[in-house]
C-alpha positions, 0 to 999 in steps of 0.5 A: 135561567136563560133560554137560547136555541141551538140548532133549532132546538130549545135549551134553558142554561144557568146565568153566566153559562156558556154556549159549549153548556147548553151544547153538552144539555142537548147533546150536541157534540161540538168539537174541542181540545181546551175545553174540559167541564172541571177546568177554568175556560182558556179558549185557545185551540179554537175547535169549538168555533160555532156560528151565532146569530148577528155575530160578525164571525164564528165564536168560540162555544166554550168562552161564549156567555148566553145571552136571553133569545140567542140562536147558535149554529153548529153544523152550518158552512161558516162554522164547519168551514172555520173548525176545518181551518183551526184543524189545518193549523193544528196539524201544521206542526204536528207529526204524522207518526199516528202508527207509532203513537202510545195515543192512536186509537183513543186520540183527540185530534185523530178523531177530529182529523178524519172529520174535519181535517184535510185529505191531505196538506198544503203545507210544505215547510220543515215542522217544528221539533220540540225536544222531550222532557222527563216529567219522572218515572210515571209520565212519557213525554213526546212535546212535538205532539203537544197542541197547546191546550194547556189542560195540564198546566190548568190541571196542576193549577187549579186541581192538583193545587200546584203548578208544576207544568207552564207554558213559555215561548211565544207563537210557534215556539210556545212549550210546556215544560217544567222549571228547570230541574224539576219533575211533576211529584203531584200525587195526582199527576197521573191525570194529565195523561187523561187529560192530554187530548193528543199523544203529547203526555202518556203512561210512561209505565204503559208505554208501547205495551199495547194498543187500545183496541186490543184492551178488554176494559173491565169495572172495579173499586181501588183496595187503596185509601177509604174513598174507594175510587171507581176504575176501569181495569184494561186487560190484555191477555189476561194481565192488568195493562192499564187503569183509568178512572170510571167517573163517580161525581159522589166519589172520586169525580173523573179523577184517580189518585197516582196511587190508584193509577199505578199500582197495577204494576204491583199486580204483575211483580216478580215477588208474586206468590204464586205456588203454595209453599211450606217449611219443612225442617227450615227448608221452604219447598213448593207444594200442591194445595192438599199438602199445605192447607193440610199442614195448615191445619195439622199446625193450628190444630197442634197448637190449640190443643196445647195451649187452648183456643185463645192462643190463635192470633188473627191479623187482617188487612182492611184492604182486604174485600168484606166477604174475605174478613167476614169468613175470616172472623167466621173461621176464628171465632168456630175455631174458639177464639176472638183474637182478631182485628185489622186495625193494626197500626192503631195503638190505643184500643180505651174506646172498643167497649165504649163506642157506639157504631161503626166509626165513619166519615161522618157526612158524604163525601161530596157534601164536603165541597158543602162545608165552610169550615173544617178541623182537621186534626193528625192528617198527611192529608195530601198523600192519606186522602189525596181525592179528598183533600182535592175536594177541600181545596176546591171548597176552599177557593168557595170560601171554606175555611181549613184549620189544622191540629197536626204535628207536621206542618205539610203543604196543603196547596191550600190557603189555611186559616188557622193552623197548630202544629205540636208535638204528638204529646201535646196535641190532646192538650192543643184539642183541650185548648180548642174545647174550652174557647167553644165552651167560653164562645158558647156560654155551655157547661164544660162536659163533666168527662172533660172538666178536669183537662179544661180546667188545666189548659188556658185558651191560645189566641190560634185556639180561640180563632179555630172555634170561632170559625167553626162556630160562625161558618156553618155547616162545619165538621172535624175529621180525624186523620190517620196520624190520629188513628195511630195516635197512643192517645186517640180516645181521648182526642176522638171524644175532645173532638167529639165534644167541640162538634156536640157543641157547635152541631157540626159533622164529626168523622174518622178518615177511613185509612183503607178501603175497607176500614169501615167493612172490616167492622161491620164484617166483625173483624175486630175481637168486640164483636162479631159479624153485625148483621149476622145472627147465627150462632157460629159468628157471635160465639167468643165475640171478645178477644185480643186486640192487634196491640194485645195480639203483638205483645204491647201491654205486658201487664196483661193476664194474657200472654200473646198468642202462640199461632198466627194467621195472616191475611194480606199483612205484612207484619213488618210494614203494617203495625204500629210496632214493626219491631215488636211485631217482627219480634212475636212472629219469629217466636210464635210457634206456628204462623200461616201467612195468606198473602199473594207475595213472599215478601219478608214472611219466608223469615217468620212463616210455615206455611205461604199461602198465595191469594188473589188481589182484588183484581182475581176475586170478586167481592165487596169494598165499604167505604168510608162514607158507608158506601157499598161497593161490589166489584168482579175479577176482571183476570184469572187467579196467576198460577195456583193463586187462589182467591182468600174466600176460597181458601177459608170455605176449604179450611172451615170445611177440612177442619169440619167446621159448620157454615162453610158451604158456599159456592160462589162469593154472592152466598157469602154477601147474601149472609153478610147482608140479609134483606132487612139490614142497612149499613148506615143503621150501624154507622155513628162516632160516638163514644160514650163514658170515657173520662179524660185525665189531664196527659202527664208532663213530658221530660223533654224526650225525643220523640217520634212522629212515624207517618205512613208514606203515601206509596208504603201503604199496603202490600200491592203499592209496595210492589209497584215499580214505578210508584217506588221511583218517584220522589215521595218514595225516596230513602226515609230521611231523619227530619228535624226542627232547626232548634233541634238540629243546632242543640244536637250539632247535628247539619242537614246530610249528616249520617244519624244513628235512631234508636227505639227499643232494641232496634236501631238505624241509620239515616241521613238527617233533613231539616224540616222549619215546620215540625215541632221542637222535641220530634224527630220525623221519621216514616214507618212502614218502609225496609230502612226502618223497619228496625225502629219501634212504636210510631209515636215512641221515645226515640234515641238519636246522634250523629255519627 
């Protein structure tokens, strides 16, 4: 440490730290435009000029190094006298437009301006105009405005990993632009608004709708991806206007995924349901809550005295809050049945009687910038986990080591070590390969669960080079993604996984795919089991049932047939299963589906009855997240229209159908009952699997098959309603993506029209040429209108050329 004073007051800062941190130690504000605490130091706006004892001239506070015995003055003539003449530069070029500017009020150099700038200016020459740029469809631009900090062509580079911004020109003629043609597609590019001390970059979907003073600014937790970013929710009027990010070093840093951001809009679409509806005779007509919860009723009623309990069907989105599955299962298991679950993309349920806790991330999620080495394995990282693969790669630049199972060859914006991408067939013998190198490195005796595999499968030089790393580069973990969540053989690659980090001693984790993939179990949102830190009757009674595959007619060869009536909650069958197909097939042949959701969307052509429910903005409740994480949240708007909040609804219909347990008032009742005092989440959390024997996988016949990924702004219901997410490039028509080699054996170029076939269902799309994806797989997403037509996410698929 070493010790300086600034302005009479004593600091100790780190070896190689500057003045501006010492500064920030004390509290001492020191003005600046280029500085920020995440970023690499530029020194170029100047603002921070502050004067150093026996130095010839101001020096700026954010570059200057601290050395033993320094004295700094901040507030002294010499410094005031040089920031004032760096702020009179500053405002030269800039145009007095504050009254029309998206960033008055909250700006930078406005706030700098009254303090250190000019009552008014001594310049009298024409200013410069800078001509706009379209950066796309969520970021406004006004380059005139722009003061040259280079924040965000620093953000791009250094966090978000890719440089879309640069700055060309020199002097006064120097711009931030893109290259030609070109817009910023980071799925983090959002940031550079927070990030732009002046009104140069703005909120394009924000724009000119209010002004800051006029927000009300309210605290929530992002229903997104499992990180369970903190926000800052702004209101006007009662309507969502804004969101920022609430800082979280342990969480999301200051930093919000695109998706976070902007899917607010979502929250204001036109498709919100927000009367009551009911179909009578195939007539759908608005209605008043008594009518419809009484139809509802009425039809789950009918239909559980013809065909007994087990014929309710329950799906739940774990985007949903932990109070709304908790009385959810509630409510299916008083009713008699155990048919629930809200893992509805995943396929292959082997592991539900063999698994030992509730699956999670396995470390924190800061420890991540911690680690040395990594095995991802089936991840889109970027658009699954955008903050988290941010902290991997700046764990990278320190020397982590990233190696890939996957079969997609994506970039990472990263350096990778070693990376293995093949066909979703294979990837369970590509794990197997890996085990074995441990077990050689290792000199263990080969797990008796998974002697029969590693005695078929012959160690690859990647193979090998992935174990070695993980062996010498401690502390290490292996993560499985979402593509290996939906994966039809996710057993056997979680208990592959789980041996090689037995083995080594390294973390082993799930990715959690939402925000409350981790609450849903601890809730009893799956048919295993019921709520786990509840012990009344009514919860654990017919704890077992249907899972979601079970549920949406997969596994014909079960006793049981699928169910009869269906209650949804937040889902939208057609985009959230592994089988849109199947799934869209089993609700328009049900007898009797209740659709709990706050838009109409597609269930109009499968449902009875619409219900309309809050988001997360319009309720309270509670997020896990997939650290294990609590999280509570409040409202921060009025329920829109006749809306209702999900908890609300399932207490009346409980108490309507004379169920016992209903009687709660407010959400904290039900948050009280979910949690009693001695219960601590983290006791239920652990990825381990216990006696499931992995059998060498079937060779395959040279079959298409499909490798169907979720695409970042497809991901749930609130994302798909928003305007401005649905412009960008990453939510352009799907694309039929193939190998080169595929492409020349089936004579097929890039931009032909491509009829794909899974099952009975077929569509037609444009085919793309992707060097990285493995021979024998066609790309193709899920849970996007142009393929909802198509089946399973890792099927045999059908294509020619039209």
């Amino acid at each position: 440490m070493i010790n300086i004073e600034i302005d009479g007051k004593q600091v100790s800062v780190p070896k190689g730290g500057t003045v501006m941190d010492g500064a920030r130690e004390l509290g001492i504000y020191i003005p600046h435009f280029c500085y920020h605490k995440k970023l690499s130091i530029a020194a170029n706006c100047r603002m921070c000029l502050v004067q150093v004892e026996k130095a010839p001239k101001p020096l700026p506070a954010c570059a200057t190094p601290v050395m033993e015995g320094m004295k700094v003055f901040t507030h002294t003539e010499q410094a005031i006298t040089a920031q004032k003449g760096v702020m009179e530069f500053l405002l030269i070029n800039h145009p007095l437009d504050c009254p029309i500017c998206d960033q008055g009020g909250e700006c930078q150099l406005q706030d700098l301006a009254v303090g250190y700038g000019a009552g008014q200016s001594r310049y009298t020459e024409p200013k410069r105009v800078v001509v706009n740029k379209n950066l796309g469809p969520l970021i406004s631009t006004d380059m005139t405005r722009c003061i040259h900090c280079t924040r965000c062509v620093r953000f791009g580079q250094e966090i978000a990993g890719i440089m879309e911004l640069g700055m060309a020109g020199r002097g006064e003629h120097v711009e931030i632009l893109t290259f030609v043609g070109k817009s910023v597609d980071s799925e983090l590019s959002g940031n550079v608004i927070d990030m732009c001390p002046v009104g140069a970059l703005v909120s394009k979907p924000f724009r000119y709708s209010a002004r800051t003073w006029e927000l009300s600014r309210r605290k929530s937790i992002s229903p997104h991806c499992g990180l369970g970013s903190n926000l800052v929710v702004q209101v006007k009027q009662n309507r969502v206007m804004r969101v920022l990010p609430r800082e979280n070093e342990d969480i999301n840093e200051c930093w919000l995924s695109d998706k976070d951001r902007f899917s607010y809009e979502g929250l204001n679409s036109e498709d919100r349901l927000t009367k009551p509806m009911i179909k009578r005779e195939g007539q759908w007509q608005e209605c008043d809550w008594q009518d419809a919860l009484a139809f509802a009723i009425d039809g789950l009623k009918t239909v559980k005295e013809k065909y007994g309990a087990q014929s309710l069907g329950v799906l739940a989105s774990p985007h949903s809050t932990l109070e709304e599955l908790y009385l959810l299962q509630k409510l299916t298991r008083s009713l008699g049945s155990g048919n629930i679950d809200h893992r509805l993309r995943q396929s292959d349920f082997r592991m539900d009687s063999q698994l030992q806790g509730i699956p999670w991330l396995g470390t924190r999620i800061a420890d991540i910038s911690q680690l040395k080495s990594v095995l991802i394995i089936g991840s889109t990282l970027r658009k699954d986990h955008p903050l988290i693969a941010q902290r991997i790669r700046q764990a990278v630049k320190k020397g982590l080591q990233l190696n890939l199972v996957n079969p997609v060859g994506d970039d990472l914006l990263t350096k990778k070590a070693n990376e293995v991408i093949v066909a979703p067939a294979a990837m369970v013998t590509a794990l197997a390969e890996i085990l074995k190198a441990v077990i050689e490195l290792k000199q263990v005796p080969t797990p008796e669960n998974a002697s029969e595999i590693i005695d078929s499968v012959n160690v690859t030089d990647t193979a090998r080079q992935i174990a070695s790393s993980l062996i010498e580069n401690n502390p290490a973990a292996i993560y499985l993604g979402n593509l290996a969540q939906h994966h039809p053989d996710f057993t056997d690659i979680h208990v592959l996984a789980q041996h090689i980090t037995q083995i080594i001693g390294a973390k082993f984790g799930i990715l959690g795919e939402a925000a409350n993939s981790v609450g849903a179990y601890f809730a009893g949102a799956v048919p295993s089991h019921g709520a786990l830190g509840v012990s009344s009757k009514s919860t654990q009674a017919m704890m077992t049932g249907l899972n979601a595959a079970q549920m949406l007619g997969a596994n014909t060869n079960l006793s049981a047939a699928p169910c009869q009536c269906y209650l949804l909650m937040n889902v939208e069958p057609e985009h959230d299963t592994h089988h849109s197909q199947q799934a869209l097939k089993i609700m328009k042949s049900a007898e009797f589906v209740v659709s709990m959701s706050a838009y109409r969307g597609n269930a109009v052509d499968y449902a009875d009855v619409l219900l309309p429910i809050a988001p997360f903005t319009e309720t309270s409740g509670t997020f896990i997240n997939t650290e294990g994480r609590i999280q509570t949240f409040n409202g921060v708007v009025p329920p829109l229209g006749d809306t209702r909040p999900s908890w609300k609804v399932l207490r009346v219909l409980g108490n309507l159908m004379q169920l016992d347990g209903f009687d709660y008032e407010t959400p904290e009742q039900i948050r009280d009952e979910i949690f009693p005092t001695d219960v601590d989440v983290s006791q239920y959390l652990n990825n381990q699997l216990a006696g499931h024997v992995i059998s060498v996988p079937a060779q395959g016949d040279e079959k298409l098959q499909r490798i169907g990924e979720v695409p970042i702004y497809q991901a749930d219901p609130i994302v798909r309603h928003a305007e401005s997410l649905q412009q960008t490039n990453d939510a352009a028509k799907p694309q039929a993506w193939m190998s080169p080699a595929l492409m020349e054996r089936l004579n097929i170029s890039v931009g032909d029209n491509v009829s794909l076939k899974q099952d009975d269902g077929g569509v037609r799309l444009l085919a793309g040429c992707d060097e990285k994806l493995p021979d024998n797989c066609v790309r193709v997403v899920c849970a996007h209108p142009d393929t909802v037509p198509l089946g399973a996410l890792f099927g045999e698929i059908i294509i020619e050329k039209l």
